[in-house]
CHARMM internal coordinates of N, CA and C (Angstrom, degrees):
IC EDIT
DIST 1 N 1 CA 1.4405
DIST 1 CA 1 C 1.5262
ANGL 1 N 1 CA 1 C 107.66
DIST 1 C 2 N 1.4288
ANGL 1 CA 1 C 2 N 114.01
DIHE 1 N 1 CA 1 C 2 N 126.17
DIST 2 N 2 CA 1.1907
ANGL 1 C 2 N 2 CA 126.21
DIHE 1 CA 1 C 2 N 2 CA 164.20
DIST 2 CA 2 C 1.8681
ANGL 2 N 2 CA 2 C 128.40
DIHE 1 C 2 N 2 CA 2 C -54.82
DIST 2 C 3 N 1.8243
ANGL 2 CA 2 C 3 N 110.62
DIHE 2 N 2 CA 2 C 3 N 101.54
DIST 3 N 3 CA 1.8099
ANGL 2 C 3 N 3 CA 77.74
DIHE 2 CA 2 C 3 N 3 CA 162.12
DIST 3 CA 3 C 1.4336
ANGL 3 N 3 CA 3 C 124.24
DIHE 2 C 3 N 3 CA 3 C -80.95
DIST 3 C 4 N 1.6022
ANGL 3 CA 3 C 4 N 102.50
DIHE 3 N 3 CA 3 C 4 N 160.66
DIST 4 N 4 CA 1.5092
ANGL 3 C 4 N 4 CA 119.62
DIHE 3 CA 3 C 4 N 4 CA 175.26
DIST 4 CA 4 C 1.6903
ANGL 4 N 4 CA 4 C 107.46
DIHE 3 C 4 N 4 CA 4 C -57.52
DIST 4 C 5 N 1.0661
ANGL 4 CA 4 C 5 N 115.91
DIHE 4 N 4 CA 4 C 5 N 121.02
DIST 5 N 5 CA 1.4791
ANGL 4 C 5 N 5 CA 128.39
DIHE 4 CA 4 C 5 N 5 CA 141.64
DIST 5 CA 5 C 1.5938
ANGL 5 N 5 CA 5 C 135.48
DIHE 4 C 5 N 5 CA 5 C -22.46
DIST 5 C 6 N 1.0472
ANGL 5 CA 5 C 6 N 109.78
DIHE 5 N 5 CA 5 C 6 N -46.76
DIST 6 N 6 CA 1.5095
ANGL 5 C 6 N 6 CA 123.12
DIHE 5 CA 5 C 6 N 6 CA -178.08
DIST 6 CA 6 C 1.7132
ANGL 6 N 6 CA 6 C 106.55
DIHE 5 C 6 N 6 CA 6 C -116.22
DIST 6 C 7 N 1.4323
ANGL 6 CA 6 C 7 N 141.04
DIHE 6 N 6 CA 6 C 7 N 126.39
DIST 7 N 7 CA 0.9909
ANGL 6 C 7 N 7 CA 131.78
DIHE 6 CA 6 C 7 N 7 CA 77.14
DIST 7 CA 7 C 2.0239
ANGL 7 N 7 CA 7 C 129.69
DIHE 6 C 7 N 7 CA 7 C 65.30
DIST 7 C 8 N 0.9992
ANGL 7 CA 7 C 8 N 153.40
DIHE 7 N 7 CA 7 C 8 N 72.93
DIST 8 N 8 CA 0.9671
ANGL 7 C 8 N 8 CA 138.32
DIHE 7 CA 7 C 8 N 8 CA 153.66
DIST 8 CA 8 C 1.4408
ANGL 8 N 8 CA 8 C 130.48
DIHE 7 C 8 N 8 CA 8 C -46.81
DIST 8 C 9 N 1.5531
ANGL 8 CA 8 C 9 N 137.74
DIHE 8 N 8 CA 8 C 9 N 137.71
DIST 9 N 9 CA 1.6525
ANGL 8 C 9 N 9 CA 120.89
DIHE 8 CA 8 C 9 N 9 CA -151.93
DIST 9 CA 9 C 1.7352
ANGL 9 N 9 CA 9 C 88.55
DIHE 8 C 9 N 9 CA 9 C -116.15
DIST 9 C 10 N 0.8904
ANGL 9 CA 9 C 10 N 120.46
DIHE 9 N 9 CA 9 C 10 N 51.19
DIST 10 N 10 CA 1.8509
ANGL 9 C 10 N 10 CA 125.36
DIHE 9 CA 9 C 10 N 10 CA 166.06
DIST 10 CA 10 C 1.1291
ANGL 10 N 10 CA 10 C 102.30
DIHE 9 C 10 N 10 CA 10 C -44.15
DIST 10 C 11 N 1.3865
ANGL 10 CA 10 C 11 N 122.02
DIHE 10 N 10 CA 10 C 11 N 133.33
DIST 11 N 11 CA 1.6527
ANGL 10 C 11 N 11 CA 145.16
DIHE 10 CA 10 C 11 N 11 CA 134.02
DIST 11 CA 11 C 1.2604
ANGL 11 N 11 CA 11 C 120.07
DIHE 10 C 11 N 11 CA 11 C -84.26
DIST 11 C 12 N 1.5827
ANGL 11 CA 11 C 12 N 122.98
DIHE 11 N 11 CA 11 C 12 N 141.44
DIST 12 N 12 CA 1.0837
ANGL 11 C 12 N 12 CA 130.71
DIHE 11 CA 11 C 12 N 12 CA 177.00
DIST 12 CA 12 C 1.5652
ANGL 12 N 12 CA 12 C 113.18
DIHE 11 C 12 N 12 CA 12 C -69.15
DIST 12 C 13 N 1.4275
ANGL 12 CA 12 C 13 N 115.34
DIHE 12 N 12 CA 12 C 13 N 135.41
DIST 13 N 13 CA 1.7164
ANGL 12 C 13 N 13 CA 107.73
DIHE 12 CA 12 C 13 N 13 CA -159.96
DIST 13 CA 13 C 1.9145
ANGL 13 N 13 CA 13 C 102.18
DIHE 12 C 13 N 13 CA 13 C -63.68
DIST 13 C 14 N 0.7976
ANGL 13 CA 13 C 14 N 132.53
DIHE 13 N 13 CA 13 C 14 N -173.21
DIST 14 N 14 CA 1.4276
ANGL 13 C 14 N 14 CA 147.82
DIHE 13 CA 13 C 14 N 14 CA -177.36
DIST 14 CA 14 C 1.2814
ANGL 14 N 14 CA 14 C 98.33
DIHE 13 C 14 N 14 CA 14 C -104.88
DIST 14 C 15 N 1.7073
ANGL 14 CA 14 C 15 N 135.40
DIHE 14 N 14 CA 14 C 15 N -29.71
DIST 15 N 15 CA 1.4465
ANGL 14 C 15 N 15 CA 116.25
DIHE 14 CA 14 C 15 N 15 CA -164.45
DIST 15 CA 15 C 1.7214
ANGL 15 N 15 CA 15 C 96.58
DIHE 14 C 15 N 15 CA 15 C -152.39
DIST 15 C 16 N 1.0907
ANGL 15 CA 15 C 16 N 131.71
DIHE 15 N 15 CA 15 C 16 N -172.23
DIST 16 N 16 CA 1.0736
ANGL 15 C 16 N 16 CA 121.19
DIHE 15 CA 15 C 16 N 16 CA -178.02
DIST 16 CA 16 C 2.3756
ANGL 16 N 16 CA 16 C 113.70
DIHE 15 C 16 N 16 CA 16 C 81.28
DIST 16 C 17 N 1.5727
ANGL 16 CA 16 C 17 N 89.02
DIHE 16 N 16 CA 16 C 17 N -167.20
DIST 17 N 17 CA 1.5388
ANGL 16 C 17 N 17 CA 95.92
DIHE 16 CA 16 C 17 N 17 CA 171.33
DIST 17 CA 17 C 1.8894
ANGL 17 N 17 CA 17 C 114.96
DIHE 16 C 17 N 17 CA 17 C -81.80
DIST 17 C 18 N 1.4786
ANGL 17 CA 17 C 18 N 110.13
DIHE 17 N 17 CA 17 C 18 N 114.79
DIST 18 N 18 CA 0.9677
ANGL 17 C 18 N 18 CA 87.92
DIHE 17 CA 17 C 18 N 18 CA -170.79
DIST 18 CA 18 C 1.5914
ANGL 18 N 18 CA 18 C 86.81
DIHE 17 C 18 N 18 CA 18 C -138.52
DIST 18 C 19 N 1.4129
ANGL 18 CA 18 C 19 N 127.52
DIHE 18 N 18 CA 18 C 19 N 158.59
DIST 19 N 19 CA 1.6805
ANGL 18 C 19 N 19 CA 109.17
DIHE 18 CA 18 C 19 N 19 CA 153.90
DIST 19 CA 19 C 1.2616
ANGL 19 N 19 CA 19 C 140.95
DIHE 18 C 19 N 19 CA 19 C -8.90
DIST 19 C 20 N 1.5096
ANGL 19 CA 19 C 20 N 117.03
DIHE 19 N 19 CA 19 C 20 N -66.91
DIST 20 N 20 CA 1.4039
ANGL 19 C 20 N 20 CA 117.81
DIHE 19 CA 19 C 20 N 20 CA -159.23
DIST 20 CA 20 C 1.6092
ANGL 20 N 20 CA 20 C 86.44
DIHE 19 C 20 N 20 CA 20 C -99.92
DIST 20 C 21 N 1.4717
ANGL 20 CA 20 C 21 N 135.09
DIHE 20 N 20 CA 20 C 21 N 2.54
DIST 21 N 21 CA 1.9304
ANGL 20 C 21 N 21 CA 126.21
DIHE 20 CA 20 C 21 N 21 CA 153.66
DIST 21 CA 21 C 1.2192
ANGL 21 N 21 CA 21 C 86.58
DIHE 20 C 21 N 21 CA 21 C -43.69
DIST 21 C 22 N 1.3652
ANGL 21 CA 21 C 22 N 97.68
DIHE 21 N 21 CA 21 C 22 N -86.54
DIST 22 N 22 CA 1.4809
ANGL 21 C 22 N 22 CA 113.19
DIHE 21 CA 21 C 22 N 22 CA -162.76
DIST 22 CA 22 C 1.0581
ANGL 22 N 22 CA 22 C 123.81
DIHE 21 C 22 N 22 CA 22 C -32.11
DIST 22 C 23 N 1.5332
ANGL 22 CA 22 C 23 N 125.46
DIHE 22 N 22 CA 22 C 23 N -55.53
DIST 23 N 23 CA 1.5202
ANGL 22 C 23 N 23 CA 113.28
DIHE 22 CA 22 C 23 N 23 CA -177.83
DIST 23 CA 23 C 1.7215
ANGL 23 N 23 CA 23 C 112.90
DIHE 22 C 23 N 23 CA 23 C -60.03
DIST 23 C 24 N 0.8840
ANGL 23 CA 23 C 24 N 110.36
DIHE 23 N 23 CA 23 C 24 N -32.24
DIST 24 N 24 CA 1.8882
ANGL 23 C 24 N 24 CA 120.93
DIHE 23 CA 23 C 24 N 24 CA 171.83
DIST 24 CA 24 C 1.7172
ANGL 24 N 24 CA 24 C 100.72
DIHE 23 C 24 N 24 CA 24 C -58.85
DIST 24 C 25 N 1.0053
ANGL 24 CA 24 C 25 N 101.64
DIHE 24 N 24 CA 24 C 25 N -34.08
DIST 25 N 25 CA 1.7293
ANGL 24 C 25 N 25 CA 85.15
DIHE 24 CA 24 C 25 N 25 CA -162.33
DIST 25 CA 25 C 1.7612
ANGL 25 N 25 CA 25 C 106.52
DIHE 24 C 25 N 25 CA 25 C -79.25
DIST 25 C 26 N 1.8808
ANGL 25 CA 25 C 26 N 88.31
DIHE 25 N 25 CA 25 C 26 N -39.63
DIST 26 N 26 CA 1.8558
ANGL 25 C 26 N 26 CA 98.29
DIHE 25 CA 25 C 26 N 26 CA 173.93
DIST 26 CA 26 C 1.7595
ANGL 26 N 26 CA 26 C 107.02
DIHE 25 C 26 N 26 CA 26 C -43.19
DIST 26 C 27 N 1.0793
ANGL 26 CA 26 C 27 N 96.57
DIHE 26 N 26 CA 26 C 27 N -46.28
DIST 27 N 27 CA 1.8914
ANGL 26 C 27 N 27 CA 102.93
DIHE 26 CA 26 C 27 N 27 CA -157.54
DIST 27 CA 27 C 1.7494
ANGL 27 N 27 CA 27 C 85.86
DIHE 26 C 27 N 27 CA 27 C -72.09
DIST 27 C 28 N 1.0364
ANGL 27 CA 27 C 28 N 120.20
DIHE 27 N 27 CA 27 C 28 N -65.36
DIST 28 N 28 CA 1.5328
ANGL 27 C 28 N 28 CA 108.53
DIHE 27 CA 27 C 28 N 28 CA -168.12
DIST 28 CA 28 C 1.6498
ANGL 28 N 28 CA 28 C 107.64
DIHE 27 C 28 N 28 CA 28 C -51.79
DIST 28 C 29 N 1.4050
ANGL 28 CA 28 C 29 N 136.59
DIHE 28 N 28 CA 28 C 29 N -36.80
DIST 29 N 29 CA 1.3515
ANGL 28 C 29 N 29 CA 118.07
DIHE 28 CA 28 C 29 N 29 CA -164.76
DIST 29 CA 29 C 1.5618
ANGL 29 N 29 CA 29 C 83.95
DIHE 28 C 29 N 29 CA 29 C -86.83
DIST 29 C 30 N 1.1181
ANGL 29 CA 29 C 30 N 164.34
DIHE 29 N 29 CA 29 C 30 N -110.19
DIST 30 N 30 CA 1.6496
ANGL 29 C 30 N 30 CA 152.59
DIHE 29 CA 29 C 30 N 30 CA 126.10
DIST 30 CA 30 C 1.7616
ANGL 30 N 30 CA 30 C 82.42
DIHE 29 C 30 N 30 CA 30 C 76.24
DIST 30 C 31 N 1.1047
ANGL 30 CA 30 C 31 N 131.85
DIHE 30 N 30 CA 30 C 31 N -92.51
DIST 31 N 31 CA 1.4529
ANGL 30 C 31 N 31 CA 116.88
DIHE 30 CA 30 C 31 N 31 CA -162.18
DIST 31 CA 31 C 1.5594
ANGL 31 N 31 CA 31 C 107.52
DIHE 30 C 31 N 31 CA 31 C -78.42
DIST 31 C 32 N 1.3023
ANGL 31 CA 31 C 32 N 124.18
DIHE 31 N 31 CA 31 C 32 N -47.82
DIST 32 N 32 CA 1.8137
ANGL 31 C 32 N 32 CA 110.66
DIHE 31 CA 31 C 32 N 32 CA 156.10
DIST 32 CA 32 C 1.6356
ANGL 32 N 32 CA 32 C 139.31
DIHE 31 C 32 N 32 CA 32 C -12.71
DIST 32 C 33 N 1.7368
ANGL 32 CA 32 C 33 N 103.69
DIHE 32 N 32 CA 32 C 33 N -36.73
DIST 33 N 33 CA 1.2762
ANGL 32 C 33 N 33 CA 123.67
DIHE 32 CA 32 C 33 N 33 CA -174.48
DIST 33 CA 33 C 1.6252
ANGL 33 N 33 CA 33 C 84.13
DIHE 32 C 33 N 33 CA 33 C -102.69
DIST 33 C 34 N 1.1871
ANGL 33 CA 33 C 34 N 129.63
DIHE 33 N 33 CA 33 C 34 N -58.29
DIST 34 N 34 CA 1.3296
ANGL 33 C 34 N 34 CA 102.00
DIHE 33 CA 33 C 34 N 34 CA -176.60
DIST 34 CA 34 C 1.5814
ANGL 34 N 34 CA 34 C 145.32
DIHE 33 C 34 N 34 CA 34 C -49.68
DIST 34 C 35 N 1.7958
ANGL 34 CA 34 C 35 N 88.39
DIHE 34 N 34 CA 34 C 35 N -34.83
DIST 35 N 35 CA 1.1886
ANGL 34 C 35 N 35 CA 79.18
DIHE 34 CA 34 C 35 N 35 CA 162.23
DIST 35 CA 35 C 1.6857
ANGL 35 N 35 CA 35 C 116.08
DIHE 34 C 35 N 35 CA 35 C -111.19
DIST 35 C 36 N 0.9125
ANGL 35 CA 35 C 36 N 115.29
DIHE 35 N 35 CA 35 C 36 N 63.76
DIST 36 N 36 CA 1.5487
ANGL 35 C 36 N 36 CA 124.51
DIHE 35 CA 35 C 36 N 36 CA 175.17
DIST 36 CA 36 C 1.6608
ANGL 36 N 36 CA 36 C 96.33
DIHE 35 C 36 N 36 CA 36 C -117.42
DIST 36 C 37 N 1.2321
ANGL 36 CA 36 C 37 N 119.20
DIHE 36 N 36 CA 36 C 37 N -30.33
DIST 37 N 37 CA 1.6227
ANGL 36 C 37 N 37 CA 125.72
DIHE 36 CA 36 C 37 N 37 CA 177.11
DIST 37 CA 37 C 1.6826
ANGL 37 N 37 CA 37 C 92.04
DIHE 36 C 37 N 37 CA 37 C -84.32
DIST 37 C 38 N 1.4693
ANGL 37 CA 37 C 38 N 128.15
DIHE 37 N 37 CA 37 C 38 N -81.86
DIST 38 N 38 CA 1.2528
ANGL 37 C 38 N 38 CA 100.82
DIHE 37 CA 37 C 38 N 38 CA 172.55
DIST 38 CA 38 C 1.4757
ANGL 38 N 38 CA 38 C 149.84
DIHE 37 C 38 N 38 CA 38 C 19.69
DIST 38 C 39 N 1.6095
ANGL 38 CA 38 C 39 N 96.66
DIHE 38 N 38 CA 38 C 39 N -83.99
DIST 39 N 39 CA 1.3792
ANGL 38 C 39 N 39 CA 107.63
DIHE 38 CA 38 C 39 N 39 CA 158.87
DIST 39 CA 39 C 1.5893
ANGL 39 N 39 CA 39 C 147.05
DIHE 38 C 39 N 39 CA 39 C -75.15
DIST 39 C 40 N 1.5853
ANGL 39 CA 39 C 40 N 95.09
DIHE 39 N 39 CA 39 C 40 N 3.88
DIST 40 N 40 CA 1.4460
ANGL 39 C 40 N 40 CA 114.68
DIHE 39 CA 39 C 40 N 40 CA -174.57
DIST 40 CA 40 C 1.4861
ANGL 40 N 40 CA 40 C 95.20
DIHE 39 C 40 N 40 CA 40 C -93.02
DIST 40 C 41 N 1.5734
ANGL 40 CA 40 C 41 N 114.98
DIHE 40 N 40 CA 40 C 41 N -33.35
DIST 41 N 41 CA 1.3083
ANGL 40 C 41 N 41 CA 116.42
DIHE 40 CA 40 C 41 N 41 CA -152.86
DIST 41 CA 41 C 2.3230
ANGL 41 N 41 CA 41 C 94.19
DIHE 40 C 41 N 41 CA 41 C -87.78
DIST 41 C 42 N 1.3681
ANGL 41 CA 41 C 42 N 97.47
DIHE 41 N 41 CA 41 C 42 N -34.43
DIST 42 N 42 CA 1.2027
ANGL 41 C 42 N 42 CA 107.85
DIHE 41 CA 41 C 42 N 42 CA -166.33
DIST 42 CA 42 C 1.8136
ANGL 42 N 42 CA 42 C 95.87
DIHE 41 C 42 N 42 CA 42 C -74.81
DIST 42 C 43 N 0.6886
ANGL 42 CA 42 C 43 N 134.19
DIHE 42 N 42 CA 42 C 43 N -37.38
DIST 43 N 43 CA 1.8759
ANGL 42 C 43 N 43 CA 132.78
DIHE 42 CA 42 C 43 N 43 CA -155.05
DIST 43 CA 43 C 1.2193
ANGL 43 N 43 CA 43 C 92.04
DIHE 42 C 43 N 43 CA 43 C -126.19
DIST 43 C 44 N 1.3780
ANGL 43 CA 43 C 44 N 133.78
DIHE 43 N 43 CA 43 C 44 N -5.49
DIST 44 N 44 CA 1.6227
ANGL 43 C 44 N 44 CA 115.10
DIHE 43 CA 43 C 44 N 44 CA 159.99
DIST 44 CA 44 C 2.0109
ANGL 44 N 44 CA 44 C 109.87
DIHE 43 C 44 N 44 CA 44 C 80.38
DIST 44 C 45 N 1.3149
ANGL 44 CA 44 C 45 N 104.06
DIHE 44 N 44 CA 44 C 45 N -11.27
DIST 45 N 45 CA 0.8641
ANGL 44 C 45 N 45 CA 107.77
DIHE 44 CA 44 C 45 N 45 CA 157.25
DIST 45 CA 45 C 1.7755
ANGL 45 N 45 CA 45 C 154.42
DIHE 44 C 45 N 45 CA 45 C -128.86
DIST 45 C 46 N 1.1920
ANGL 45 CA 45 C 46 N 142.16
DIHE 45 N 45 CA 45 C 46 N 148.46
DIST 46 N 46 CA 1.4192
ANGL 45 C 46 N 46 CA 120.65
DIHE 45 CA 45 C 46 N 46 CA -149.59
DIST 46 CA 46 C 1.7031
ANGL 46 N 46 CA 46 C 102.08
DIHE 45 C 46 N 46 CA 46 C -74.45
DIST 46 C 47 N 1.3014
ANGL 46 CA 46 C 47 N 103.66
DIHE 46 N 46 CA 46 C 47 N 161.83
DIST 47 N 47 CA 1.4431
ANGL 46 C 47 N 47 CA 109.36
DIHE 46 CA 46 C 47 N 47 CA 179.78
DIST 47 CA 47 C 1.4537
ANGL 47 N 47 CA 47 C 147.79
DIHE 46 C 47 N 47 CA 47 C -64.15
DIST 47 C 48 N 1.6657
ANGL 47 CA 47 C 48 N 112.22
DIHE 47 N 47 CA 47 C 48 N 7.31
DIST 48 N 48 CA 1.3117
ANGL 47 C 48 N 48 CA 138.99
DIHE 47 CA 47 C 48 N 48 CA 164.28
DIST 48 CA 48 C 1.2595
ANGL 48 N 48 CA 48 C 101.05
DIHE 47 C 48 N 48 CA 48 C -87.89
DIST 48 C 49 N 1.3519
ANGL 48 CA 48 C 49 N 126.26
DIHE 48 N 48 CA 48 C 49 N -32.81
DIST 49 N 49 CA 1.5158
ANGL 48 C 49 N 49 CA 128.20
DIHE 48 CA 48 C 49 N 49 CA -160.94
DIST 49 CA 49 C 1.3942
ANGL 49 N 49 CA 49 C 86.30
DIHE 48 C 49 N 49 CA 49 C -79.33
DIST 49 C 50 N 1.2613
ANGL 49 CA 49 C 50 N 108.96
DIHE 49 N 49 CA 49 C 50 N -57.63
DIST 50 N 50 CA 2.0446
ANGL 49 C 50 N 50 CA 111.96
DIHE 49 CA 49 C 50 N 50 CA -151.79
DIST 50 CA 50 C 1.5728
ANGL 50 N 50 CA 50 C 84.48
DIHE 49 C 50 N 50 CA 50 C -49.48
DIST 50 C 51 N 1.4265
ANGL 50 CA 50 C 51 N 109.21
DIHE 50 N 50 CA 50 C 51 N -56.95
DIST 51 N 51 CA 2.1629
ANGL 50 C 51 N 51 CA 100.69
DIHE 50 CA 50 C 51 N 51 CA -168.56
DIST 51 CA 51 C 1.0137
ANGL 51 N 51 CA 51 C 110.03
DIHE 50 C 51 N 51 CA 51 C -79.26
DIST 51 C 52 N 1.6034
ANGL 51 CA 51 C 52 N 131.85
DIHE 51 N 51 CA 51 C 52 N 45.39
DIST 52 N 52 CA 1.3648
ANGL 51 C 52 N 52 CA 138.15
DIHE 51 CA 51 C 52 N 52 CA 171.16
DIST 52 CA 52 C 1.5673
ANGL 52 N 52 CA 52 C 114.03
DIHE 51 C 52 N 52 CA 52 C 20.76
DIST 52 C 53 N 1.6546
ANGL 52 CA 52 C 53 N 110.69
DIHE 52 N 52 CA 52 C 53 N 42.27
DIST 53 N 53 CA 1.5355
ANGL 52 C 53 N 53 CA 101.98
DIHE 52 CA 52 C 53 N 53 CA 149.87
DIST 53 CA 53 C 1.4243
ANGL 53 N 53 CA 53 C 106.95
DIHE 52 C 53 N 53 CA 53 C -91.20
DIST 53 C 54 N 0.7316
ANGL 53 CA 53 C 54 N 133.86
DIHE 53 N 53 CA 53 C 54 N 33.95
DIST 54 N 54 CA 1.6264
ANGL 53 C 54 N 54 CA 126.07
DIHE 53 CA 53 C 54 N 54 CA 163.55
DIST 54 CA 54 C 1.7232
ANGL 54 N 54 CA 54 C 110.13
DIHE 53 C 54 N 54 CA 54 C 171.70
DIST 54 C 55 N 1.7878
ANGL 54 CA 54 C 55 N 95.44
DIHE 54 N 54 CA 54 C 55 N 134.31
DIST 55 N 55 CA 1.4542
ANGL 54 C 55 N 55 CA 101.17
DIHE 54 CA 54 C 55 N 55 CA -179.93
DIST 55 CA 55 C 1.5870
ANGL 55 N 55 CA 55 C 122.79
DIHE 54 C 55 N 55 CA 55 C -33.57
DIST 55 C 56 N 0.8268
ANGL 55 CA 55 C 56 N 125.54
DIHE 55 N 55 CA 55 C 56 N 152.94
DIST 56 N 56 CA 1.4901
ANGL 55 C 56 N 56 CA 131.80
DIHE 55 CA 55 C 56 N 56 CA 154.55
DIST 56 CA 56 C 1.1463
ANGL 56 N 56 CA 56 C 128.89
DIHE 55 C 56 N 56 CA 56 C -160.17
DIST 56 C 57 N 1.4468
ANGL 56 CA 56 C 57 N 99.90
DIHE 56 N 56 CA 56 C 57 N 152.62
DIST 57 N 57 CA 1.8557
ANGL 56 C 57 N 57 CA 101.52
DIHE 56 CA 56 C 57 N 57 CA -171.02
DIST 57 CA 57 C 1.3495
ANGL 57 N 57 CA 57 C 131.89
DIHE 56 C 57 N 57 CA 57 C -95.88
END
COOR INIT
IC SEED 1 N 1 CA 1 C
IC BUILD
């Protein structure tokens, strides 16, 4: 079997799954969890509690 000669000239799409989505999305859930501990650690309580969907003690 012959390889091809040329190359395909792909661009990364503009919208959709692409590399740099992804790296954006890592970093945003990455500081989300950080500060979701944050505020657990600061108010003593977990983070359903602080937005009063659910009792806590």
């Amino acid at each position: 079997m012959t390889e091809p000669t040329q190359a395909p000239k792909a661009v990364d799409p503009a919208f959709g799954f692409n590399t740099y989505a992804e790296r954006l999305n890592g970093r945003a859930a990455m500081i989300g969890f950080l500060l979701a501990i944050v505020i657990e650690f600061v108010t003593g309580k977990g983070l359903l509690a602080w937005l009063g969907v659910i009792q806590g003690s």
